[in-house]
VOBA-1610 file (N, C-alpha, C; in pm, whole numbers, padded with zeros to 5 digits, always signed):
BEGIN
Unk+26135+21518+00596Unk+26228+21405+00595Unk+26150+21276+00571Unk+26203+21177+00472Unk+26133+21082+00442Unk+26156+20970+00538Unk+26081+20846+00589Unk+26082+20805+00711Unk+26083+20628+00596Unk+26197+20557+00609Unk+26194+20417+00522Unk+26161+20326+00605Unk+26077+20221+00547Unk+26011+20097+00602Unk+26114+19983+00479Unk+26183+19880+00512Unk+26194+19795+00451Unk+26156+19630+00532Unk+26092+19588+00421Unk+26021+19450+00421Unk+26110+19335+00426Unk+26175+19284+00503Unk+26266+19140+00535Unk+26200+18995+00536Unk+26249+18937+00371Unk+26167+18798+00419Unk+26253+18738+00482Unk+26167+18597+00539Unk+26315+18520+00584Unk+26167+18373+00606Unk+26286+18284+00587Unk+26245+18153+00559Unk+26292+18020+00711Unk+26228+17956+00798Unk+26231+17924+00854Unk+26334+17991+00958Unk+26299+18080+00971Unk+26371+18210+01099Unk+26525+18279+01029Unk+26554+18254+00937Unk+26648+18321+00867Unk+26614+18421+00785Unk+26684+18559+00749Unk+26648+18634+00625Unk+26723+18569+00534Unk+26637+18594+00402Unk+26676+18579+00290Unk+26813+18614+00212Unk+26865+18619+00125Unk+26993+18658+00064Unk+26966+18816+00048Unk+26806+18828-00045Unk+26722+18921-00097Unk+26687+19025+00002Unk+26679+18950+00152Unk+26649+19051+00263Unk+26780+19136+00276Unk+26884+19040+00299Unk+27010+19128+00323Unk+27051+19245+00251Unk+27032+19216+00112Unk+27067+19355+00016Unk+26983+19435+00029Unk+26810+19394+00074Unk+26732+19522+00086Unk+26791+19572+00202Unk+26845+19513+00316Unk+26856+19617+00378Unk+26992+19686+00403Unk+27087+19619+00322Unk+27247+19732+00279Unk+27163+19869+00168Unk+27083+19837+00106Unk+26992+19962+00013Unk+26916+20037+00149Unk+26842+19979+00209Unk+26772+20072+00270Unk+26881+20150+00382Unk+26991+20067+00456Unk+27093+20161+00535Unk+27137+20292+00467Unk+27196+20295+00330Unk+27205+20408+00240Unk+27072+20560+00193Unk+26999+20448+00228Unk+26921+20536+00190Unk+26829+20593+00348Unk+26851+20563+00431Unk+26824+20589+00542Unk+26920+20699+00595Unk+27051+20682+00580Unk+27163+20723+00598Unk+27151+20872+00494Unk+27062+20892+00383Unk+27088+21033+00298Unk+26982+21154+00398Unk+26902+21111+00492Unk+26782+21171+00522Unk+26845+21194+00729Unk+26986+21114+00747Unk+27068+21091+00906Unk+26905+21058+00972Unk+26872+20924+00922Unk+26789+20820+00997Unk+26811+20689+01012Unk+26756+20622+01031Unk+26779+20500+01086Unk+26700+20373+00995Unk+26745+20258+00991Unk+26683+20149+00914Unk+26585+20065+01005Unk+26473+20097+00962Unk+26342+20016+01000Unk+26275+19903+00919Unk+26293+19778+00971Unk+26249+19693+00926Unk+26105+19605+00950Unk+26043+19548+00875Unk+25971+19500+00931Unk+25988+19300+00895Unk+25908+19217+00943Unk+25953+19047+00952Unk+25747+18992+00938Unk+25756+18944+00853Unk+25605+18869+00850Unk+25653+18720+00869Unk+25542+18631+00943Unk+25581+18523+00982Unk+25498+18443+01105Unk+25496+18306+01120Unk+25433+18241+01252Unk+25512+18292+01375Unk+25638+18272+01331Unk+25745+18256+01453Unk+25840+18337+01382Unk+25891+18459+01401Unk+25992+18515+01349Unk+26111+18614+01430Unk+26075+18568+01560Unk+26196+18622+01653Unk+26326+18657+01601Unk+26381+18491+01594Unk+26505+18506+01548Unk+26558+18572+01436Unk+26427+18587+01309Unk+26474+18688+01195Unk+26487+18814+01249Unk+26364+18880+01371Unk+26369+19008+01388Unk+26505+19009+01427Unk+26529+18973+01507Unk+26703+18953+01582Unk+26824+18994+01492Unk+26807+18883+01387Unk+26889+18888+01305Unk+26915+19012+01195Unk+26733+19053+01158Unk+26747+19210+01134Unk+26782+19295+01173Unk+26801+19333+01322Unk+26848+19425+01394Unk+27035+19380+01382Unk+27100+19266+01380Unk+27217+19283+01365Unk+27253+19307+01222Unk+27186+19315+01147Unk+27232+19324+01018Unk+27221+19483+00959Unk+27152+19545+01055Unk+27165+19749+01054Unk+27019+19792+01072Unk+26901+19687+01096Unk+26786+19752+01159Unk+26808+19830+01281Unk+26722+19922+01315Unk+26739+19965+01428Unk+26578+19955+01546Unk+26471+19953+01418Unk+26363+19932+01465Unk+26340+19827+01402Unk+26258+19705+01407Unk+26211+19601+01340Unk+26027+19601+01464Unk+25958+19590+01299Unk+25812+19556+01351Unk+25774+19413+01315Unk+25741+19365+01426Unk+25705+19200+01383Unk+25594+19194+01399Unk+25545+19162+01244Unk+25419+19075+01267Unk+25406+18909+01239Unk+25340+18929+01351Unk+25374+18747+01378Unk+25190+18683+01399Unk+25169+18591+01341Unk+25044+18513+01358Unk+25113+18377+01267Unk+25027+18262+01326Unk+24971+18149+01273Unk+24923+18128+01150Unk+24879+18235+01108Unk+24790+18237+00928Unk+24897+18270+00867Unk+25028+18311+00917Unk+25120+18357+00823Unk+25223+18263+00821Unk+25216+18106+00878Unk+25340+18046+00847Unk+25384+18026+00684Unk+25257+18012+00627Unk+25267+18005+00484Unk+25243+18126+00444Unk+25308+18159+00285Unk+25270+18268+00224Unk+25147+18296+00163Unk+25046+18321+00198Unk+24946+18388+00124Unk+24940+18487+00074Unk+24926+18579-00045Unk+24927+18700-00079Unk+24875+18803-00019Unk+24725+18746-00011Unk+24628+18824+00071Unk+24664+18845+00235Unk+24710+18722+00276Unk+24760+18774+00443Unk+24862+18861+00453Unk+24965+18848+00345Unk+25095+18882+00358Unk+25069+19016+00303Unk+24974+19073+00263Unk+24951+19193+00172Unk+24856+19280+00291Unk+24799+19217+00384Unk+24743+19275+00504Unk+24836+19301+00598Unk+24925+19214+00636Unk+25001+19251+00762Unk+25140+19335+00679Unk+25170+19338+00560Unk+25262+19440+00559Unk+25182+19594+00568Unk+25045+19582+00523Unk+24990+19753+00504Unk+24980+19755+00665Unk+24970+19669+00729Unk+24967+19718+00840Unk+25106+19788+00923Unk+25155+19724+00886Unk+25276+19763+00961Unk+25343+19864+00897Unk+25304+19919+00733Unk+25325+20053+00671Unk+25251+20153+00763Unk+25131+20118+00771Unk+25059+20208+00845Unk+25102+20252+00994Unk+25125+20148+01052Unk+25211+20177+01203Unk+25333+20226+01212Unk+25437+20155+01158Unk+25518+20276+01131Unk+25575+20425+01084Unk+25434+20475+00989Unk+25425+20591+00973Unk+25508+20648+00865Unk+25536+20501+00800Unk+25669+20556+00671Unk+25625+20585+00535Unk+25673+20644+00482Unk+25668+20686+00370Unk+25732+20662+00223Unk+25832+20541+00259Unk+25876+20465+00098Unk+25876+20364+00217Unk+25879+20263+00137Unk+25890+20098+00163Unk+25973+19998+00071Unk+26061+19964+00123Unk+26185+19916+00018Unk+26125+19754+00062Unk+26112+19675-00077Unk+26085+19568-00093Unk+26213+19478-00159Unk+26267+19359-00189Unk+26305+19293-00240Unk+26217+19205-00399Unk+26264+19275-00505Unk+26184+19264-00624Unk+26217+19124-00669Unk+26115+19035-00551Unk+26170+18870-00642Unk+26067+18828-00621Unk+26005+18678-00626Unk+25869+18628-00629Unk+25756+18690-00542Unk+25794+18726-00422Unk+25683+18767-00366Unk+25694+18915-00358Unk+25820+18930-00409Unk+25785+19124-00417Unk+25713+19174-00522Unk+25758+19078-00596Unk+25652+19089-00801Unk+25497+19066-00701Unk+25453+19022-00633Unk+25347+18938-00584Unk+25246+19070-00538Unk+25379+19167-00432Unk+25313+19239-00331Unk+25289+19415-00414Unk+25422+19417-00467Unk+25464+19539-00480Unk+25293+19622-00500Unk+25272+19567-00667Unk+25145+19656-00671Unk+25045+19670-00610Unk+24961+19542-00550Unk+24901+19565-00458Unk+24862+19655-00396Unk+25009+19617-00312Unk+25073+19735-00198Unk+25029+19937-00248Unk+25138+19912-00352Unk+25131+20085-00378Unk+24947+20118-00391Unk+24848+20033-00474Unk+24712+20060-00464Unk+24635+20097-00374Unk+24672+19974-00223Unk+24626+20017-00103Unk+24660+20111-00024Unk+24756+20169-00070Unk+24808+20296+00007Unk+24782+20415-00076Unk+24784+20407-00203Unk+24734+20505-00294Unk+24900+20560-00286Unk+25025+20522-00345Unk+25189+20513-00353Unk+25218+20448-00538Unk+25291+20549-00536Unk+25362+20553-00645Unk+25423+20388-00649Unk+25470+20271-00755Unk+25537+20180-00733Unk+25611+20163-00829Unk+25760+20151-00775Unk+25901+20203-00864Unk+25950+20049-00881Unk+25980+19966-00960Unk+26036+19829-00946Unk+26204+19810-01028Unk+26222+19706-00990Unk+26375+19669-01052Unk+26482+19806-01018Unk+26453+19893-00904Unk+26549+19984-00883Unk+26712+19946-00834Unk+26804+20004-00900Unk+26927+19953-00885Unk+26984+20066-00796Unk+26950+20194-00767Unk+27013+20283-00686Unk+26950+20432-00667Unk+26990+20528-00676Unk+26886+20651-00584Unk+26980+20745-00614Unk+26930+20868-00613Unk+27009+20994-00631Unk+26927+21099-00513Unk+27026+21155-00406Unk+26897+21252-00312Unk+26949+21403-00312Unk+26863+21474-00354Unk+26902+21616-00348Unk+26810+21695-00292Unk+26864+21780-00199Unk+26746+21829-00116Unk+26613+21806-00073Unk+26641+21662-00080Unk+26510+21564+00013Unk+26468+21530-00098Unk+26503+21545-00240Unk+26427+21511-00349Unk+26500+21359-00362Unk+26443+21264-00366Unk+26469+21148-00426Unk+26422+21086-00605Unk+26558+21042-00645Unk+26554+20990-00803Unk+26572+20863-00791Unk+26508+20778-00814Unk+26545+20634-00846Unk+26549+20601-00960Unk+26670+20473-00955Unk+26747+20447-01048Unk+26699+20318-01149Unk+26667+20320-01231Unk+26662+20128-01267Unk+26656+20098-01403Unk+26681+20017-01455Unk+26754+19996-01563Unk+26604+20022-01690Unk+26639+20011-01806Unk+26513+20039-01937Unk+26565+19992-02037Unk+26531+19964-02156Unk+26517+19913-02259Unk+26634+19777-02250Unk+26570+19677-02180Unk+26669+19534-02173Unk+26778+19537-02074Unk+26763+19649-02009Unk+26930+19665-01943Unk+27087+19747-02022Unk+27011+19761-02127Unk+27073+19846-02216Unk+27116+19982-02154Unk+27034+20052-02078Unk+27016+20193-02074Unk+26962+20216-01896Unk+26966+20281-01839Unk+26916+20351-01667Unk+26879+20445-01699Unk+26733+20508-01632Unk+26665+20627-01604Unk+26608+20641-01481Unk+26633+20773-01465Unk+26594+20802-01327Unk+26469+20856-01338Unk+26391+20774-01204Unk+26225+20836-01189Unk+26215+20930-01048Unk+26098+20940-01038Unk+26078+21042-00944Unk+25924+21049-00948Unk+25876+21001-00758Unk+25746+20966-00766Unk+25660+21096-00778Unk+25551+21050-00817Unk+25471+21183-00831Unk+25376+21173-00656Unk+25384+21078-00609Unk+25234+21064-00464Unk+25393+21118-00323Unk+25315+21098-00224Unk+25436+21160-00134Unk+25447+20993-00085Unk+25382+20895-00103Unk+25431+20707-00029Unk+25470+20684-00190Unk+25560+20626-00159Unk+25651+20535-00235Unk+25646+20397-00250Unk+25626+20252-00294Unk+25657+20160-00292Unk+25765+20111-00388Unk+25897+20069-00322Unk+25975+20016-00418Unk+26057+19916-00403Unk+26031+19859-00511Unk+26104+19690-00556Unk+26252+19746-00593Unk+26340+19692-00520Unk+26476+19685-00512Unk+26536+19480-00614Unk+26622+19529-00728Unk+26630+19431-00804Unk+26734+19347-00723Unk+26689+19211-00720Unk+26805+19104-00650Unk+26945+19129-00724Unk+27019+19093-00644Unk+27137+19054-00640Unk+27226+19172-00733Unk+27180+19312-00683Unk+27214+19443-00720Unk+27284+19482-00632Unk+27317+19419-00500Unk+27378+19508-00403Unk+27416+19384-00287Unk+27553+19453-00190Unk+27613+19343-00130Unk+27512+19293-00013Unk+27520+19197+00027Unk+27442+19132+00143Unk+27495+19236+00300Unk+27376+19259+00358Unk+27465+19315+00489Unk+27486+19197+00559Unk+27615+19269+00648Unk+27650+19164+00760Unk+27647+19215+00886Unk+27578+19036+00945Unk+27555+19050+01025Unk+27643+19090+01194Unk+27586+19199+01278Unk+27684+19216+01373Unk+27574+19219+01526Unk+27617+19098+01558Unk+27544+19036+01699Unk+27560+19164+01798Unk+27621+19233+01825Unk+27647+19332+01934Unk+27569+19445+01936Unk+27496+19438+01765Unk+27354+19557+01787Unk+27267+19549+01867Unk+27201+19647+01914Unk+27105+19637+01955Unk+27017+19695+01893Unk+26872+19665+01951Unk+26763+19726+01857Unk+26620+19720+01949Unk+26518+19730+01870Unk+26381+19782+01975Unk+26324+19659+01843Unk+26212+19526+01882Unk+26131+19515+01825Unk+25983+19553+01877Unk+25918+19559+01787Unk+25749+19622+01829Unk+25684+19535+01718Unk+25571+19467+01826Unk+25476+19408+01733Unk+25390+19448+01708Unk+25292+19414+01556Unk+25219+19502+01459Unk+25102+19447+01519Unk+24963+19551+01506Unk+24891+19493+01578Unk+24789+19451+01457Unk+24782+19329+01452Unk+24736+19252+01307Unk+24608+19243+01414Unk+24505+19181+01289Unk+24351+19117+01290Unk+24323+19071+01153Unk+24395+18934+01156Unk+24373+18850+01054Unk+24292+18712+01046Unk+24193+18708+00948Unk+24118+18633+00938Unk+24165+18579+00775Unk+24081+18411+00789Unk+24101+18362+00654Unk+24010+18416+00525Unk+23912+18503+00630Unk+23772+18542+00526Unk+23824+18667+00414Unk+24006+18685+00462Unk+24045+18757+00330Unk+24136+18701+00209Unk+24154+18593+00261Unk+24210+18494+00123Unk+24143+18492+00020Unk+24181+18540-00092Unk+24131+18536-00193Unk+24149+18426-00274Unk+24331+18420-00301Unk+24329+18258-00366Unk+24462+18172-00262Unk+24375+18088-00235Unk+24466+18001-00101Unk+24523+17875-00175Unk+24683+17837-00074Unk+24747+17759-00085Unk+24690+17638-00100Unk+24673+17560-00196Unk+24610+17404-00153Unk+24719+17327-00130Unk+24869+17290-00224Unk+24914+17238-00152Unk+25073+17227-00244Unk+25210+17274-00145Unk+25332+17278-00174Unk+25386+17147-00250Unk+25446+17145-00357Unk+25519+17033-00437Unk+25669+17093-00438Unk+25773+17011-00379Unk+25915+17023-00416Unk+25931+17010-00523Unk+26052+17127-00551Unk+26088+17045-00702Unk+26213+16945-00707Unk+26186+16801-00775Unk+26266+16716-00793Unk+26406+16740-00860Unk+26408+16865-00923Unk+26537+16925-00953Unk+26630+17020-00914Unk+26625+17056-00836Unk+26714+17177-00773Unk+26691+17143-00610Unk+26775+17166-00539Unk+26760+17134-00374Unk+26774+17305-00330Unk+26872+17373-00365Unk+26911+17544-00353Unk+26790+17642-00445Unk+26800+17729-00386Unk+26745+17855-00444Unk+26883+17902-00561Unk+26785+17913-00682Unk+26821+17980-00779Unk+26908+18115-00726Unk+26862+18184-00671Unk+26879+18285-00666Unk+27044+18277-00556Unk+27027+18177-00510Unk+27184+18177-00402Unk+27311+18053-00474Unk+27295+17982-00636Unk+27309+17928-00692Unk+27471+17992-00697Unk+27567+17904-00758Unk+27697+17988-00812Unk+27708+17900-00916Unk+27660+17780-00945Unk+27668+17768-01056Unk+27512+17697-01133Unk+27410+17763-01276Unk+27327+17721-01303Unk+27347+17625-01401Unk+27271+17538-01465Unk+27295+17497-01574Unk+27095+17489-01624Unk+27128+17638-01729Unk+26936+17627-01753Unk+26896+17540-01914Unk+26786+17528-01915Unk+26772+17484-02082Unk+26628+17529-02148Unk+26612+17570-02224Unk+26486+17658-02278Unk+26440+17555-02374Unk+26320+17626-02467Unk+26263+17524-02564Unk+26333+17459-02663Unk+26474+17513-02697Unk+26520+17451-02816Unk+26605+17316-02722Unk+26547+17251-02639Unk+26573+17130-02561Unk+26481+17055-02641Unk+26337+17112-02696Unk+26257+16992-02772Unk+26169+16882-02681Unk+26190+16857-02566Unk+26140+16772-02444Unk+26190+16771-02354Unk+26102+16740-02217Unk+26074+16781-02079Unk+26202+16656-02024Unk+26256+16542-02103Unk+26310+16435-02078Unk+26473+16497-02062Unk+26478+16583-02176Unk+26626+16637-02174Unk+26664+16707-02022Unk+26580+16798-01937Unk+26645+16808-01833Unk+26667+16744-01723Unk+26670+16605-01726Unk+26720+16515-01657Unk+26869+16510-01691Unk+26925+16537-01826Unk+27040+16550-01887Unk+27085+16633-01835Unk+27054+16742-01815Unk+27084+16872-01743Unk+27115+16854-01582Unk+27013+16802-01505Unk+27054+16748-01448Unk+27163+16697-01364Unk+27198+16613-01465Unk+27349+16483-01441Unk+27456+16621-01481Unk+27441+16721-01575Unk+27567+16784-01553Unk+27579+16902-01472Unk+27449+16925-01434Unk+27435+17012-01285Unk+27544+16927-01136Unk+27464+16836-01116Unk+27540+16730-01030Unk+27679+16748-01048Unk+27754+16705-01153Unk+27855+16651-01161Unk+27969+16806-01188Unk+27867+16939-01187Unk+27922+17076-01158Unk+27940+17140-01007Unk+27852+17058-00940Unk+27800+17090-00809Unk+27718+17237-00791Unk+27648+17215-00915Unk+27516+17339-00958Unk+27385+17277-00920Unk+27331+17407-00972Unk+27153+17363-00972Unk+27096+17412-01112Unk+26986+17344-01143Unk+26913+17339-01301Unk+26828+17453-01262Unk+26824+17559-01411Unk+26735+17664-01426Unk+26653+17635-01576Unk+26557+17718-01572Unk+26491+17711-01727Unk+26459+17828-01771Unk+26427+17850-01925Unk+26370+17975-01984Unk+26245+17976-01914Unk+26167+18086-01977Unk+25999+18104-01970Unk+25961+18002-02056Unk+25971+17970-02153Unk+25932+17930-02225Unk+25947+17767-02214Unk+26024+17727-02116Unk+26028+17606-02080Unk+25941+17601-01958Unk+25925+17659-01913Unk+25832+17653-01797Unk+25678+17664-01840Unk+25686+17797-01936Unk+25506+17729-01985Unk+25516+17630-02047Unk+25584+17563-02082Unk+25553+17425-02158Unk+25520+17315-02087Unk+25534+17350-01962Unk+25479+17245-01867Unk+25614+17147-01804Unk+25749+17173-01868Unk+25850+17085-01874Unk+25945+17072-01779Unk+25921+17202-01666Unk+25952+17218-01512Unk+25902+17345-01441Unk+25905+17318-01324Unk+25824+17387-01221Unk+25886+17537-01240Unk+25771+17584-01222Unk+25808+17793-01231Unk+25880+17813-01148Unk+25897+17749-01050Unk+26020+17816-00964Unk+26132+17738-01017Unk+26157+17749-01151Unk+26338+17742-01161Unk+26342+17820-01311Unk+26229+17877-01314Unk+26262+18002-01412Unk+26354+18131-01388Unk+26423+18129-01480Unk+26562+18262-01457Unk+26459+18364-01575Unk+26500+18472-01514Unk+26452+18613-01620Unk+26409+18677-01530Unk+26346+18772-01588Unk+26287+18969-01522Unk+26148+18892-01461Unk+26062+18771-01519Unk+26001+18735-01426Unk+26020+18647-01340Unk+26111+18578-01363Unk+26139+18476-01297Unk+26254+18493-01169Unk+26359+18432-01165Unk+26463+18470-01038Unk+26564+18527-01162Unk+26634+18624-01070Unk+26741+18692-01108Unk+26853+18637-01090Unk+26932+18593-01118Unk+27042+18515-01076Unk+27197+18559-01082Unk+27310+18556-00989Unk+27397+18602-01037Unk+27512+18509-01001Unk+27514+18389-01066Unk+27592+18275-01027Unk+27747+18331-01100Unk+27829+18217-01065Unk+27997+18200-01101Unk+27987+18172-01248Unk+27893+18048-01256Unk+27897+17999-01429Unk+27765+18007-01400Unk+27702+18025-01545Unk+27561+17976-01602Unk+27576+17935-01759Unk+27544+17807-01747Unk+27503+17754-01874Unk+27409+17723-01962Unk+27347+17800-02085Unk+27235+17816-02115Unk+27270+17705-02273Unk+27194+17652-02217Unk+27122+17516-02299Unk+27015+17546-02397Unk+27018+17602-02519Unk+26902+17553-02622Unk+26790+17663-02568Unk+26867+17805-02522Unk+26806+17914-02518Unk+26837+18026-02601Unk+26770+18080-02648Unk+26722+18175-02745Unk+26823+18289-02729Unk+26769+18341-02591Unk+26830+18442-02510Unk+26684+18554-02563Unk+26594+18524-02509Unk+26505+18665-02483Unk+26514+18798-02400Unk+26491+18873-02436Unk+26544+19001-02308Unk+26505+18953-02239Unk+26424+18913-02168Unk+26345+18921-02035Unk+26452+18790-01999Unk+26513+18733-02052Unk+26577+18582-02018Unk+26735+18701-01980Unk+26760+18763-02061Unk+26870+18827-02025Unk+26916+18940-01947Unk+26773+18996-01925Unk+26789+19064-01794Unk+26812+19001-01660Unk+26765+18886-01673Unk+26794+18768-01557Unk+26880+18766-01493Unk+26983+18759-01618Unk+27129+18701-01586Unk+27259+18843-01628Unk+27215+18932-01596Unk+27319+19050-01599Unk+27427+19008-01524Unk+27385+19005-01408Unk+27517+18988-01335Unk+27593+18864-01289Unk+27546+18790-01385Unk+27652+18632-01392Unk+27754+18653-01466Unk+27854+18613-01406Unk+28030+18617-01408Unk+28064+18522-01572Unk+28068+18446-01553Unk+28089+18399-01686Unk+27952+18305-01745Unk+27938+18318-01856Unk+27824+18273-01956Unk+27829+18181-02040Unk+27784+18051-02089Unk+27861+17985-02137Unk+27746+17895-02265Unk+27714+17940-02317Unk+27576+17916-02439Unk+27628+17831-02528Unk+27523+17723-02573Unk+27493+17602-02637Unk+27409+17646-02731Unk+27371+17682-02885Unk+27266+17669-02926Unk+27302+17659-03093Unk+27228+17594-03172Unk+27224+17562-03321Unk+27217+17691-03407Unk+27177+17780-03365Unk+27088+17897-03438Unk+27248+18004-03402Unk+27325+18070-03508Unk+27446+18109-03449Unk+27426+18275-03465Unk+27308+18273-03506Unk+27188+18448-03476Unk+27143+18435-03314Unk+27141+18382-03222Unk+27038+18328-03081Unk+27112+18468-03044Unk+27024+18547-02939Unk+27068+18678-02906Unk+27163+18628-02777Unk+27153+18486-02736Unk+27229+18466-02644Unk+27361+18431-02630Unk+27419+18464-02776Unk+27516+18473-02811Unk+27590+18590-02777Unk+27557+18658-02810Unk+27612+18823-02785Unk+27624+18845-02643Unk+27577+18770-02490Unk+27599+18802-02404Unk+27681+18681-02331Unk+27699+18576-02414Unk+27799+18467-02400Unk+27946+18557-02382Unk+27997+18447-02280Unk+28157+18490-02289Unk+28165+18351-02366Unk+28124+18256-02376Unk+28194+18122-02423Unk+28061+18056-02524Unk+28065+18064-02667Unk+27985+18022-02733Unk+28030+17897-02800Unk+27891+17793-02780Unk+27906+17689-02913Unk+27819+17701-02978Unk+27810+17738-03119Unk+27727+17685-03206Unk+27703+17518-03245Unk+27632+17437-03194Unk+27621+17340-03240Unk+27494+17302-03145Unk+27446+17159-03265Unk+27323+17076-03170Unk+27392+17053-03039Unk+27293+17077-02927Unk+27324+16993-02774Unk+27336+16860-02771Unk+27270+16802-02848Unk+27233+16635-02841Unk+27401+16615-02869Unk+27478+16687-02947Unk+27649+16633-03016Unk+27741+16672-02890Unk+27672+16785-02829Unk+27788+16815-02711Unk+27782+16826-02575Unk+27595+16812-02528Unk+27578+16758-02433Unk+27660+16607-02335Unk+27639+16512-02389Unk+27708+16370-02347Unk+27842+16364-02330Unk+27894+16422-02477Unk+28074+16407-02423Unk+28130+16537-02311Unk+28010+16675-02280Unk+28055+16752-02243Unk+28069+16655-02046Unk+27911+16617-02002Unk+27900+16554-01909Unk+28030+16425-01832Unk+28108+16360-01997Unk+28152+16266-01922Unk+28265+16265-01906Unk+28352+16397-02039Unk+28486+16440-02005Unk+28472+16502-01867Unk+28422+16636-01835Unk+28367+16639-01664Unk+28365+16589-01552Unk+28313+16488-01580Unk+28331+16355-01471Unk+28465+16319-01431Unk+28581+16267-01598Unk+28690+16230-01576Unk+28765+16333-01491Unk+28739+16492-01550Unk+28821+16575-01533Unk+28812+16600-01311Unk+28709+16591-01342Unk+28661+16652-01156Unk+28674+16555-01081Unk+28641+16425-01134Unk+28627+16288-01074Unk+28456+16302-00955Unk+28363+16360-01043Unk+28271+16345-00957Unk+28126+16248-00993Unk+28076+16248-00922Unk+27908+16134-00965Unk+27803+16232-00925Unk+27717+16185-00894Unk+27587+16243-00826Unk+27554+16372-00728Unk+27629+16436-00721Unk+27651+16517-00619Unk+27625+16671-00656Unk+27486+16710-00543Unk+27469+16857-00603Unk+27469+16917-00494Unk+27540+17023-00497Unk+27538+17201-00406Unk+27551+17270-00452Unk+27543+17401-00387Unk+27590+17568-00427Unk+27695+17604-00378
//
């Protein structure tokens, strides 16, 4: 019987959106083997997440808790989860496949000498045999794998599965991991956090985006973006390709590397539509593309296309908007 460890981030004592679905995936899959969902919480102070893991369908939660871990380091955060793989005695480890699961995953499977399965959307179990599920060629197509090592590491794709909810009346057992962490294993350390001046929300908990890629031409235009984020009560995303250009911060990149997103609207601004940009955005509700080029592959996954320059339909789009909503400055999710 296979024994599941899933990994719960959570951000100033809360889990994540990303934690919640890993662990509605890991209840299921805990549930094919009639076991139980074990979680684990990295963190300075993470009580209240363990807590909150246990009402949300943990039954065991291992906390590891130190001081070196208020911030994310790879290297710390890549020590105290093998540790707590190791203490718990499990044998797959369900991760959340978003910045720091892209971060850990491989790592992880190396130091354990574990197979590592990523972007999995679901599982097939037959006589203890497990198939995982996850999408191939662009999202086009699903194939099922099947590890060859007996440890597993696997990246579970955001916003693939419903959030669990939370139910205060669980109870649960936490146990803390018995860490020995030093800084002498940092390899490459935090020097120092920059907000980004454009987005206040996580991409990833967004309902409505408004992104813009290179055919924006300059770093000035998403200030434009911006004002009609605001006046949507969205938050601004970008291609890859706007982000290596230096023209906004990597964390508001949408795609397979970037955040996955599965907002109400997303509006793609003077993007191409690259697979990796459109695996991003599978599961956004309506689509709504801007671009000159009336070949852009991001056409074909538009529900609502304009062919035309942005510069002609950017401005009047922003200020009919305004009239229509009656709004100014104002951004949420």
């Amino acid at each position: 019987m296979s024994k599941v460890l899933v990994y719960v981030d959570q951000l100033e004592g809360n889990l994540s959106s990303n934690a919640r679905e890993a662990l509605t995936f890991s209840k299921g899959l805990a549930n094919s083997f009639a076991g139980n969902v074990t979680a684990v919480v990295i963190g300075s102070n993470v009580e209240a997440a363990a807590n909150e893991a246990i009402a949300c369908g943990a039954t065991i939660v291992y906390r590891a808790e130190d001081p070196l871990l208020a911030d994310y380091e790879v290297d710390l955060y890549l020590e105290a989860l093998y540790t707590a793989f190791h203490q718990s005695d499990a044998d797959i480890l369900i991760l959340p496949f978003d910045r720091k699961g892209k971060d850990l995953i491989g790592r992880l499977a190396a130091r354990v000498q574990a197979s590592a399965i990523t972007e999995v959307l679901d599982f097939t179990v037959e006589d203890n045999d497990i198939k995982w599920i996850r999408p191939i060629y662009g999202d086009k197509a699903v194939a099922e794998y099947k590890a060859t090592r007996k440890k597993v590491v696997v990246g579970i794709r955001p916003k693939s599965h419903e959030q669990a909810e939370p139910d205060n009346a669980r109870a649960g057992e936490i146990i803390p991991v018995h860490l020995n962490l030093s800084n002498d294993i940092v390899v490459n350390k935090l020097i120092e956090k920059m907000e980004s001046s454009l987005s206040d929300v996580r991409l990833e908990d967004a309902n409505i985006i408004v992104a813009g890629g290179k055919g924006l031409g300059e770093r000035e235009v998403f200030e434009d973006l911006q004002e009609l984020a605001n006046v949507l009560g969205g938050v601004v995303g970008a291609s890859r390709a706007a982000c290596d250009a230096g023209w906004v911060p990597t964390n508001l990149q949408v795609g397979q590397t970037g955040a996955v997103v599965a907002p109400d609207l997303y509006i793609a601004i003077g993007i191409s539509g690259a697979s990796q940009h459109l695996s991003g955005i599978t599961s956004a509700k309506t689509i709504v593309a801007i671009n000159n080029d009336p070949d852009a592959p991001i056409f074909k996954r538009a529900n609502i296309g304009i062919v035309k320059d942005y510069k002609t339909v950017l401005p009047t789009l922003i200020e009919e908007l305004k009239k229509k909503l009656g709004k100014e400055h104002k951004t949420h999710a």
